[in-house]
Every structure is written in C-alpha cells, then in structure tokens.
C-alpha positions in Angstrom: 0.6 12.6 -11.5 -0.5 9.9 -8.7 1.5 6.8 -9.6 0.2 3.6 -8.0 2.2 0.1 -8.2 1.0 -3.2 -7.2 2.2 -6.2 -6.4 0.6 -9.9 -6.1 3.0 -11.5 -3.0 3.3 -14.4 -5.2 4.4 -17.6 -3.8 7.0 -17.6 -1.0 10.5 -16.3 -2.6 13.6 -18.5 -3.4 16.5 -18.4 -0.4 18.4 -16.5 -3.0 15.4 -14.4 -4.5 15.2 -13.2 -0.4 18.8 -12.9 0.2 19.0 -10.5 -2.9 16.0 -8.2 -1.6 17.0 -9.1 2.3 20.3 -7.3 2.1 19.5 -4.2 0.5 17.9 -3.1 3.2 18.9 -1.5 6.7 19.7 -3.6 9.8 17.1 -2.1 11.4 14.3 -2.9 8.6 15.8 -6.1 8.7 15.5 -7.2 12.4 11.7 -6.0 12.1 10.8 -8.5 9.5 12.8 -11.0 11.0 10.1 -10.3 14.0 7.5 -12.1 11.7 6.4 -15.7 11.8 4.8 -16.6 8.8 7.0 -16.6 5.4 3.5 -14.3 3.9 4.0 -11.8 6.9 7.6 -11.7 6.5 7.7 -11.6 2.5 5.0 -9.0 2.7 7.2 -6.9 5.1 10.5 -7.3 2.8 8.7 -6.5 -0.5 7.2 -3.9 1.1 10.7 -2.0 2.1 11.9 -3.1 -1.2 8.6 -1.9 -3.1 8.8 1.5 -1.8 12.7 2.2 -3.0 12.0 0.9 -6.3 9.0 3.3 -6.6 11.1 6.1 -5.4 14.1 5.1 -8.1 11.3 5.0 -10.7 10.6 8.8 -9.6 14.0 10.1 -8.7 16.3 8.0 -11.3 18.9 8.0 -8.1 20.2 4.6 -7.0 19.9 4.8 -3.1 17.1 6.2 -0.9 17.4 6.6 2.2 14.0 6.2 4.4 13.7 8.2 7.6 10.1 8.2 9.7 8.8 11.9 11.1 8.2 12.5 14.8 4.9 10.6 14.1 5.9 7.5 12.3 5.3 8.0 9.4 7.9 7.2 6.5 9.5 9.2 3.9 12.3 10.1 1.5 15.8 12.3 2.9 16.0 15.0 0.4 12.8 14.7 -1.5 9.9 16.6 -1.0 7.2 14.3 -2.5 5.4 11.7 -0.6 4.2 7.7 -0.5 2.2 5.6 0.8 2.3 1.7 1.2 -0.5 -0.6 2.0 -0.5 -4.3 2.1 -3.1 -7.4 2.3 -4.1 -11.1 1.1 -2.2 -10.9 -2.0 -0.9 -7.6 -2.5 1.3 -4.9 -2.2 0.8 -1.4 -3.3 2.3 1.5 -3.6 1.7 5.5 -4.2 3.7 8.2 -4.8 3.5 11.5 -6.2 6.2 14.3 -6.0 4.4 17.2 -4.6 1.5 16.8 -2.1 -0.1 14.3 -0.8 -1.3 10.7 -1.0 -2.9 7.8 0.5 -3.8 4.2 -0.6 -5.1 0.9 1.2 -5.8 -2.5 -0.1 -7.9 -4.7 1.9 -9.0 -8.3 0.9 -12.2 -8.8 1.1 -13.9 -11.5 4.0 -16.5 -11.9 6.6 -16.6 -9.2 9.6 -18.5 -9.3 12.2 -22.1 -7.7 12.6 -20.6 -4.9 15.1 -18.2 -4.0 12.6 -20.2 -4.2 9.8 -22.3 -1.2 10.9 -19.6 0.9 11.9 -19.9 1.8 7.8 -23.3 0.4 7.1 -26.6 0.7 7.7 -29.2 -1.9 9.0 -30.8 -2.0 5.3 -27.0 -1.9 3.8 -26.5 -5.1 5.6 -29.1 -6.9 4.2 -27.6 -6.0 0.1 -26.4 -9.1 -1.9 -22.7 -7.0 -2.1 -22.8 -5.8 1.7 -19.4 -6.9 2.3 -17.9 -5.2 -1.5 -19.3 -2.2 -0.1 -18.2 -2.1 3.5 -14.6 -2.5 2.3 -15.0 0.2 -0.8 -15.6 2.1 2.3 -13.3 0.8 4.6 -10.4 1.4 2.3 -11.9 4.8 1.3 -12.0 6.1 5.0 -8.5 4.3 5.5 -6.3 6.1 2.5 -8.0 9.5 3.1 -6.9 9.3 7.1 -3.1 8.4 5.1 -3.6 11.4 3.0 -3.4 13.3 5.8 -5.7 15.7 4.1 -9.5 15.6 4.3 -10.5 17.5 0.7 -9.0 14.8 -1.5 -9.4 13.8 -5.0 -10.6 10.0 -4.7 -10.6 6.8 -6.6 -11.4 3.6 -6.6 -10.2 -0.1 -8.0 -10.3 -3.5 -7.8 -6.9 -5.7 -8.3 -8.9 -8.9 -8.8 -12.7 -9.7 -7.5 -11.7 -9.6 -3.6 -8.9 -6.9 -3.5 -10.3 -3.3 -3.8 -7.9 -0.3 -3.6 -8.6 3.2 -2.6 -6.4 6.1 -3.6 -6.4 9.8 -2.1 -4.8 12.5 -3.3 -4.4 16.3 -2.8 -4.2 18.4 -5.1 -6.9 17.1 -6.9 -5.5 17.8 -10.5 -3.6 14.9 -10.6 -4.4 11.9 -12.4 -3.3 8.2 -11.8 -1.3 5.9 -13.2 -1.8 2.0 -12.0 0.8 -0.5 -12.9 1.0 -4.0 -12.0 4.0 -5.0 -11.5 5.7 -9.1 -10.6 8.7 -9.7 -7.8 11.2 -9.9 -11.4 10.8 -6.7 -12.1 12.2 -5.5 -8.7 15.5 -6.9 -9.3 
C-alpha cells in the first residue's frame, strides 16, 4: 500500500500553533527554517518536518522518529526499511510512504512558464491546446516523482488536489495501491 497525505498550508499558524510543531523538531531542522523569509516558506518548511513524522507514526505506531539523510541527501527513517517522499507547493503539502520499496510524489501549482520551458515537455502543436499548461505540469510532476522514485519501471498515478494543484505519485513495486487522505494542521497535533 502507497499511502499519500496532503495538506492545504492554511493560513499562517498561531505563535503557539508554531511553538507546538517548532519544538518538536531537531536544532538543526530548526535553524534551516529559520533561514526562510516569508511566514509561507517557513510554515511550509515546519509542516513539512512535522508532516513527515506524523506519517511515519501513522505507519510505525512508535512515538519518536528519528530522520537521518544518506550520502546523497536524501531523507529517511533510522531503523525502518520503508521509504517517503515529501513535496511541497502553492498550497500544499504532501506526503508518501510505503513500507517496502519505493516511492515518489510532487505537487506543483499550476502558472504561466515561459515559452523555453514550455517545450522542454511539449510540442509546438501542444502549446497551442486550450489546457497546455494542465498538461505541461501533469508532466512535469510525472517526470519529477519518478526521478524521486529513484526507479524508472514505476507504477504511476495521477490527481488533482483542487483545479491548479496536480499530484503525481510513483511507485515500485507496482502492486501496490494508494491511499489519499486529506488531512488539516489539527489533526497533526
């Protein structure tokens, strides 16, 4: 099973709301989203962190995880041999994880790009289509969660969280089915 959170970020979190989320994470976690400017970067970096451990406690009914990176950056569980993957942008958050092989996921929001970009995915005929843009990004976040997946045979799918957020999910094996829940910021604490 593929299971898939979401997350709207919601408007910008009470001083208490953030303090709550804020210290359950590392020092180190912490100083990075301090690094952000914007209370929508910085909110989408802390629920993030915190999105990610309360998937895993979903999973692994265990109270603390532990995230460590590999040698290339990439983050996962101590002691568990499943993996996730996060993906953030305009409005949400989600999250996949699955305990045995592999998965992906990216959520891009949906707005103009330019012409040069546009045809790094679509053809000059493509272009010119009423839903160019829908398409670009079904294939933008597509390309982007396979590359996650780490895997190039992967099972596939695709969804929309609301009419300018699509989501693409890859996993390996491709038995697995998926499970999408939206979730709200209350329901993390």
């Amino acid at each position: 099973m593929i299971h898939v959170w979401a997350l709207p970020l919601g408007t910008e979190l009470t001083p208490s709301e953030w303090m709550y989320f804020y210290t359950q994470l590392p020092s180190d976690e912490q100083l990075a989203i301090d690094q952000y400017r914007l209370w929508q970067d910085r909110q989408r970096a802390l629920l993030g962190r915190i999105l990610i451990r309360w998937a895993l406690r979903q999973q692994l009914n265990i109270p603390i995880i532990q995230i460590i990176r590999s040698a290339n950056g990439r983050p996962f569980a101590a002691d568990w041999q499943g993996d996730f993957n996060l993906s953030h942008s305009g409005e949400w958050l989600v999250v996949a994880l699955t305990d045995r092989g592999h998965v992906g996921i990216d959520v891009e929001q949906i707005r103009p790009v330019s012409s040069e970009v546009l045809s790094y995915l679509l053809s000059d005929r493509e272009q010119q289509t009423e839903n160019y843009l829908r398409l670009f990004y079904e294939r933008w976040t597509l390309q982007e969660a396979r590359f996650k997946a780490g895997v190039l045979d992967v099972a596939t799918k695709l969804i929309y969280l609301d009419e300018e957020h699509p989501v693409s999910i890859c996993w390996y094996p491709k038995q697995f089915t998926v499970n999408i829940t939206v979730i709200n910021t209350q329901q993390l604490i």
